[in-house]
Structure formats: C-alpha cells, structure tokens
N, C-alpha and C positions, 0 to 999 in steps of 0.2 A: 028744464030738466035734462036736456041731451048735453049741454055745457056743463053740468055739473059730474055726469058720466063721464065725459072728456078728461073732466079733472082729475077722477076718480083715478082712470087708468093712468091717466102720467106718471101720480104719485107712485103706483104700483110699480111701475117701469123706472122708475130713479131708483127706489128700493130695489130692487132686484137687480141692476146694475151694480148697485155698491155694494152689496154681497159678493157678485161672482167677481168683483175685481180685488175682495180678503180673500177670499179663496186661492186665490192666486198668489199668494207669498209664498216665496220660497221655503220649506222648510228641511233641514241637513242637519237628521239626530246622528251627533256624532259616537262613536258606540267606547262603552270605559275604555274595553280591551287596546283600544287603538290609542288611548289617553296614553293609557301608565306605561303602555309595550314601547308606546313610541314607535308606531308601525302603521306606516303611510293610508291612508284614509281615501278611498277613492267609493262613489255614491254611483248605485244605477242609474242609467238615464233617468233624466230629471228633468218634467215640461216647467218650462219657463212662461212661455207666453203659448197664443197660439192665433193662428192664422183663417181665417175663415174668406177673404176674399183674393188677396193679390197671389200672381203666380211669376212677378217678375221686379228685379230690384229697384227702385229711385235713381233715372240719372240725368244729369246737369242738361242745360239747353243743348238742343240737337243729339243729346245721348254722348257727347263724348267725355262726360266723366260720370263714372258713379258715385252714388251717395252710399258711404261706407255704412250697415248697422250699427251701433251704437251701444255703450254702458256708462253711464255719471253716476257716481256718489253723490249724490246732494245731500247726504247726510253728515259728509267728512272723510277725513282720511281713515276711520277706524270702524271697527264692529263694537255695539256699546251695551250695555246691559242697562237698563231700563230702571234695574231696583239696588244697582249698587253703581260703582266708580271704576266698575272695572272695563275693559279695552282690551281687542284683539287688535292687532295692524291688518288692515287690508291684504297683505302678502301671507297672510295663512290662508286666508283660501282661492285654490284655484278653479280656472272653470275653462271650459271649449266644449263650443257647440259641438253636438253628436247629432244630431239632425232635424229638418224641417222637410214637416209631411211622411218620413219614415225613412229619409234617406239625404245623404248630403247635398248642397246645394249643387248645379254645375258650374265648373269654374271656367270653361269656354277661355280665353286667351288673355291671360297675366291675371285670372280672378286666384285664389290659395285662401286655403284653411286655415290662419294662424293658430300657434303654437296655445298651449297653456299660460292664462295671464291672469291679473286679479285686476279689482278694482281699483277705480280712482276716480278721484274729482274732478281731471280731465276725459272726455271721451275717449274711451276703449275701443278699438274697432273688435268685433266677434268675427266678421265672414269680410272678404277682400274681394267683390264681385270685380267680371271684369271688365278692362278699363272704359269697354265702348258694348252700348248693345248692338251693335253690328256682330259682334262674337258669342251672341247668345249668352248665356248663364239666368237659367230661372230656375227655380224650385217650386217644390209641392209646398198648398195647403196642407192646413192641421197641425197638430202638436208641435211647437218647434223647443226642441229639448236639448240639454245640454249636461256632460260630463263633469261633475267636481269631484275634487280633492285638496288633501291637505297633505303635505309633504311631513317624512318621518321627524327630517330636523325641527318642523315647527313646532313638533309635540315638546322637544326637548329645548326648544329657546322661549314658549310662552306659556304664559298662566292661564292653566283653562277652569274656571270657575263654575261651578253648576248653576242653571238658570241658562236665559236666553241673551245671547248677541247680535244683534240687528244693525244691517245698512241700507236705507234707505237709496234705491237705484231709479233710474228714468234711464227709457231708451227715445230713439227717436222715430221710430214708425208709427206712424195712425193709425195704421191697420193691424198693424199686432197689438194683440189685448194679453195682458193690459197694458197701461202706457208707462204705468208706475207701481214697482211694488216693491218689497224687503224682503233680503235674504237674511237669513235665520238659520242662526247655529245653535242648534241644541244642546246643551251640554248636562249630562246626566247628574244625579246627587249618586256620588258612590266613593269608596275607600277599598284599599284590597293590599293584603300583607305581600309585599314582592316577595320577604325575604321568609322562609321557612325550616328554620331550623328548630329539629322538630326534637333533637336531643342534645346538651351541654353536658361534656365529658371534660372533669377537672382531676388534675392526678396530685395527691402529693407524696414527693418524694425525699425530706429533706425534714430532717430535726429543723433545720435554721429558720423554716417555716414560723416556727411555733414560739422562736426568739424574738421575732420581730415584737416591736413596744407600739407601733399603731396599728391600727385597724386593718384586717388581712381583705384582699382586694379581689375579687374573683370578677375578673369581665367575662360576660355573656358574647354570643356572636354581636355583630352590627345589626342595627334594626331598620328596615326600611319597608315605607308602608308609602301606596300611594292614594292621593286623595284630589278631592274634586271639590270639596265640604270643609271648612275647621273641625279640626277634633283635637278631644283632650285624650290622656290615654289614663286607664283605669287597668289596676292588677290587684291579684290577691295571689294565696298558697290554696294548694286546691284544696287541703287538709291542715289542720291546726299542728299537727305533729312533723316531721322529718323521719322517713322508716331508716333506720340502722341494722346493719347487719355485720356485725363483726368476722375478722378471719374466721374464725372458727367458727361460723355458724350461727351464732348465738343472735337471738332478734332483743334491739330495742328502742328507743324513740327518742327526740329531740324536739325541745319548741319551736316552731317555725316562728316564735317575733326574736328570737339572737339574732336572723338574719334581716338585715334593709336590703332595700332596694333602692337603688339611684343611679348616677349614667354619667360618666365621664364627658362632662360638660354642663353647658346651664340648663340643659334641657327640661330633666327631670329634678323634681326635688326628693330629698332622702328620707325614708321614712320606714318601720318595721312592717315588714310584712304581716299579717295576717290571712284568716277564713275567709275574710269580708272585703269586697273592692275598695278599694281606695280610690281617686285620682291622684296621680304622682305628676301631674303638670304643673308646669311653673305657670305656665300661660297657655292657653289653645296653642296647635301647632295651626298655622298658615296652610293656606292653599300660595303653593310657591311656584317659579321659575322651573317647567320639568313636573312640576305634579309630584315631589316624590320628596318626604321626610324620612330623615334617617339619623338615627341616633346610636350611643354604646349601652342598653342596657348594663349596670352592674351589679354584684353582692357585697354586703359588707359585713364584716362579721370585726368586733372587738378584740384586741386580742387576750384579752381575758377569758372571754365565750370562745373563742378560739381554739384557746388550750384545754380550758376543762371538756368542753361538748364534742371538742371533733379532733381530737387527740388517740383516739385509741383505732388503734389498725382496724380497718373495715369499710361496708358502701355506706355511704349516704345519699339520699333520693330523696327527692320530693319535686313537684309539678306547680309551671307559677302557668296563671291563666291571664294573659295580656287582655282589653276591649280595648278598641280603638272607638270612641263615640263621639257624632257628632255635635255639633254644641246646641241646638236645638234638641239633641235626644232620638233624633229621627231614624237614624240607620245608625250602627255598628260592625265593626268585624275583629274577630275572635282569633285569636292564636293560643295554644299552649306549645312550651317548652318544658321537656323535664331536663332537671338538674341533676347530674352525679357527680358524689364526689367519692372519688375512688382515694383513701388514706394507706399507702404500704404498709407494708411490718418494717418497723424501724427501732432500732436501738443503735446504743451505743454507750463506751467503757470509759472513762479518762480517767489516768491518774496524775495531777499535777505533777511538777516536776519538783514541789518541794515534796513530795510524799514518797520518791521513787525508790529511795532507799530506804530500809531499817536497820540500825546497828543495834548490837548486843554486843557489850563488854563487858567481857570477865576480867575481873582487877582483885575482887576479893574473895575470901573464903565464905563470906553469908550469901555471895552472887552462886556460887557451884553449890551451896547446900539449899537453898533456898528457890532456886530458880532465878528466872526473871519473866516480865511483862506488861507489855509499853500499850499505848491507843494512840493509833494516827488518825487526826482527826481529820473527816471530810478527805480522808484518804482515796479514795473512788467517789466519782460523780457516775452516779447513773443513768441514763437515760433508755426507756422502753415502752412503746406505745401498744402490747399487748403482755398480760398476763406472764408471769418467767419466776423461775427461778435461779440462784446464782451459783456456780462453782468455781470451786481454786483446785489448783493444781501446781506440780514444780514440773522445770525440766527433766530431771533425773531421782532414782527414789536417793544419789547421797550429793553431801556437799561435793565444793570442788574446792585444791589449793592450788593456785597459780596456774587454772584451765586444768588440773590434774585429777582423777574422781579421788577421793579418801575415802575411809570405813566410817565416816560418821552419817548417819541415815541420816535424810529429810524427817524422818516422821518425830525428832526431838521436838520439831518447830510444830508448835499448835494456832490454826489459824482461825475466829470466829469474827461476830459483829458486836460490837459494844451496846451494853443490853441486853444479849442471847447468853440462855446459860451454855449452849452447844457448841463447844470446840473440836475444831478435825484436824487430827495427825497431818500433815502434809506429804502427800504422795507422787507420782506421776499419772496414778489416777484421779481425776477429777472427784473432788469432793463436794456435797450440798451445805452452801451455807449461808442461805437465805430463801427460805422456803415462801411460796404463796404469794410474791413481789406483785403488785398491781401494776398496771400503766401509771409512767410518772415520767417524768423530764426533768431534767438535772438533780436531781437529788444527789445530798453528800452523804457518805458512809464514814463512820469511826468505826477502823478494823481495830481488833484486837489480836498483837502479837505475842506467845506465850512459849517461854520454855520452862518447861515443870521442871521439880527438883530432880527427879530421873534420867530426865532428859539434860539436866544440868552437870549432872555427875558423873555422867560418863565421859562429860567432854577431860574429867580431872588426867592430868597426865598427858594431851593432845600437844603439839608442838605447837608454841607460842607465836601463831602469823593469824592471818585470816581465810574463814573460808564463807565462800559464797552460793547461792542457790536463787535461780531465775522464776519467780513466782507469775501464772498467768490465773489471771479472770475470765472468766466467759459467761452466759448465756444460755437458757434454757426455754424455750417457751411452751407456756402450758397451756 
C-alpha cells in the first residue's frame, strides 16, 4: 500500500513539472500599431527563466575560465508558424538581459553586459562573467529577465503574418528553469486604412473634356491599407442616385451605375457601382513585405454618359464606401470617400472659316426690288453647358467703305436662325436671337441672312464698291 502511494506522488510531480516548464515560454504579443507604423518595438521586462538556487557563475578547473550563459536555436535559423509556411529570420528579434534577481549581474574584472543580439543555432553568450572567480562577479536569485525588441526597419523588410512564430531555444544551465523553452511572437489578425482621404475634389474646366471618344478617367487618391490577414476589398455608392446641383441652384440626380469603379493596374477589376457591395478584387490582396497594400482606386464614366449626365455646369457628389475584408470574413475595416465633381460654366462660339464671310451682290434690278436672302449652313457651332441665350450685334450702327463710316445703316441687314420666324435689324446693340438654348456642345447653326426690299432700295443710287460691317455673337446665360 505505501509503494503504491509512492507511485502516486511521482506521477503528480512529473505532471506538475511539465506544466510549469509551458508556462514558461516566452510569449511577445507584438501590438498592430508597431506593425503597420513601422515603429520599433521594445517589450517590458520579460522573465525568461528563473533562479532558485546558484548565486555564482560556472567556471573551468581551478576557476580560471568562466562558462559563458548560453542561447541555441535547435529549432533552426528561423521563427516558424506552426499552421502555415510562413518565416521570420532570427534577426527580427532582439533581446538583453535586464536582470537576474532584480538587478544586473556583477562584472568584477573583464566580466560586460553584451549588446542587443538574436538567436542562433550557434551559442549566444547573454552575460560575459568575469574571467577568473578570483574577481568576484555573482548575482542574485529569482526571476532572471530579459529586454526584447524588434527594430523599425524589420517591420519594413518582413512579412508579419497573423498567428504565432515560434523558436525553439536551450540554454545551458541546470539550475536555471527551465532548461528549454520557445519564444513566441504574436502577431495579431488586424487591417487598418493608412491612407485617409476622406474627400475627392475633381474640377472640370475644358469643353475638350467632353471631346474625348473613350471613357473619361477620374483617379481617386492612392490607396494604402495595411494588413496582417488576406483581404479582398468590397465597395458600393452609399446611395443609388449622384446629388446634382447645378450653377444656379437648381437640384437634380444622376445614376450612380454610369459610373465604374476600377484602379489603374491589375489590382481591381472594373465593374458599375451600385447601393450594394460588390467585391472588386481580382484576387485576395496578400499579406506582403512591409505589411502594406496600395493601390490607385479609379472612376470611369463612357464618354457617351459623360456628355449627356455630367455636362451641364454644376456639383456633383456622391459617397463610395470601401470594406476591406478578411478572407475568412473575420475582421474588416471601413473607409468612405466622398467624390465631387465640380463642372464650370463653360461655353463657347466658333465660326468656321468657310462661314466668315457673307456677300451680297447687287447686279440686278429684281435684287434692289426684291431684296435678297442667303442661309449659311452650320455657320456657328455652339457649345454651352448651362442654359443661355444668344445675341448678334454689329460694330458700328452703319456700314463702312475702305475703313470709312457711310450713311448706309446696319439695320438694312436682318439677322435670324433658319427655322425662326424672328428676324432682328442689326444694330450695335445686341440683339436676342435664340431664345431658351439648353446645354449642348458643338451644335451647328444655319443663320439666316436678309435684306428686305426696303432695305434693298435704298442702297439704289450707292457708289458702286463694297461696304462692310463686323458682326459679333455672344452669350447669355439664363
């Protein structure tokens, strides 16, 4: 009966041994902020081992060398993840003791603290006792704990993957417990938008805009998101409409699917926005080199939908809502961007240069009884992207001969539009002759040139040369 007690208790004591020697793994949650910032990582004291009986170091026969502490990888040259293929290098993390028993060891004569080092498959020395116990150097029991970190540049030269990193260490003292355990780098599941541009201001200022024959290109800022997790990214319009608000005030609406979404490069793929998320990835983005994916969001609009939908002077707004999701569905993170597109008031007059002239000759007597009256076709192109009306006008109210004024008025010359029954005297005042004109781009005019019989018969008895009169077009907007 007392032999099987015996037994009893051993088993209890091996269990209870191999517990407190997991306990003792290192564990160093590295925190996101210091992922994506790229901003050097340093851990509070951190017990490693601990001491419960010796107060003085290992040294050689007679004491005239020391046996240096010790660190082995016998896992490899790397920190490894357990549930995937991924690898840290040894040289991301560093470590130096910070103390044993509560305070540094003493170094008594040529003993030193080495610098910050990492592991390896060869022994590391941690503490450099000195060379002979003739010169003292002991230290205290209890916790013997140690300083890590991770340098800025390793956030930006490696891939930190969420999930655990483990290397397998042995030291070589007996009396420090334990004799073997793993460090363990935590690495959190998280994503975080670096880049936050939280408004897109597009301006247009140019008829030529709306010339263009392919699809009008509107890029958004750079996107850059950083992640620990694969994620795909998903977007919608926050609203089915686009709000419009023309120069003047006046409110109206546009379909948010004229406009796609896609990104200068392979990243995303193109597709109409709508209400409803979409995913626009080609492929999950990677957890990369640096931690940080970045792309060009774009807009694309037809240039068909171009010109009719967002041609008329005024804003347009609307709000796209990015998700960045991970590919298990786990976490996401959010951004919106609103979009304006700010469209000027723009027109514009041309008159080809076959249209610049009009003659009128008088040769016979049914031309001075009769009048005359010609149509120059597509004589004016118009172009105006809000509401207008149009006016003519002369330089002067009479002709001129050879730069000279003469007594013959402008107002014989009657100017209208081919189609309008409304013809206007021609003055130096500007006259209305074409009322109510909507936004339109390039449109042709066939003016109508007239001189009535009145106006034709006065000219009888005039000196046989030519006279001239400088006709201008302009703009009105309503």
């Amino acid at each position: 009966m007392k032999k099987m007690r015996a037994f009893l208790t051993g088993i209890f004591i091996v269990l209870f041994g191999s517990a407190a020697t997991k306990a003792q793994d290192v564990y160093l949650s590295v925190p996101e902020n210091n992922i994506f910032n790229r901003i050097e990582f340093t851990s509070v004291p951190t017990r490693v081992m601990t001491n419960a009986n010796r107060t003085n170091w290992d040294y050689t026969f007679f004491g005239l060398g020391p046996i240096a502490p010790t660190f082995t990888s016998v896992s490899g040259p790397n920190f490894t993840q357990s549930t995937s293929s991924s690898t840290l290098p040894a040289s991301t993390l560093l470590w130096q003791l910070e103390s044993m028993g509560g305070q540094l060891p003493a170094n008594g004569y040529s003993g030193y603290l080495p610098g910050f080092q990492s592991f390896s498959t060869s022994a590391v020395r941690w503490f450099e006792p000195p060379g002979s116990v003739l010169f003292g150097g002991g230290f205290n029991r209890g916790n013997i704990n140690f300083t890590f970190k991770i340098p800025a540049a390793q956030f930006a030269a490696n891939t930190y993957r969420a999930g655990n990193y483990s290397m397998d260490i042995t030291q070589n003292y007996n009396d420090f417990v334990p004799r073997n355990f793993k460090t363990i780098l935590v690495i959190p599941q998280s994503m975080r938008w670096i880049t936050s541009s939280l408004t897109k201001y597009v301006e247009i200022s140019s008829l030529n805009d709306y010339r263009i024959t392919g699809s009008r290109v509107l890029s958004l800022d750079n996107a850059e998101l950083a992640n620990t997790v694969d994620f795909s990214l998903w977007a919608k319009a926050a609203a089915i409409n686009i709000q419009f608000t023309s120069s003047k005030g006046v409110p109206g609406t546009r379909n948010i699917s004229a406009i796609k979404l896609g990104s200068n490069g392979p990243a995303l793929t193109t597709k109409a926005l709508s209400a409803d998320f979409q995913n626009f990835s080609v492929a999950n983005f990677s957890v990369v080199a640096g931690n940080r994916n970045s792309f060009l969001p774009e807009l694309y609009v037809s240039a068909e939908d171009f010109k009719n939908l967002f041609f008329e002077a005024g804003t347009y707004t609307f709000e796209l809502n990015f998700n960045a999701r991970s590919a298990d569905n786990s976490i996401n993170s959010l951004q919106n961007t609103a979009v304006q597109l700010k469209v000027l008031p723009l027109s514009e007059i041309t008159i080809p240069s076959s249209g610049r002239n009009v003659n009128f000759n008088f040769n016979t007597a049914a031309q001075y009884t009769n009048g005359q009256s010609q149509v120059i076709p597509n004589q004016i192109v118009l172009s105006n992207n809000e509401s207008f009306e149009l006016y003519v006008k002369s330089d002067e109210n009479y002709f001129k001969k050879g730069g000279l004024q003469t007594d013959i008025n402008s107002n014989i010359l009657q100017i209208g539009m081919d189609g309008s029954s409304a013809d206007v005297p021609l003055s130096k005042t500007p006259q209305k002759i074409l009322f109510n004109g909507t936004p339109v781009l390039d449109r042709g005019l066939n003016v109508r040139y007239t001189i009535p019989p009145a106006g034709a018969q006065s000219l009888v008895g005039k000196e046989n040369t030519t006279y001239s009169i400088n006709i201008y077009y302009s703009f009105t907007a309503i």
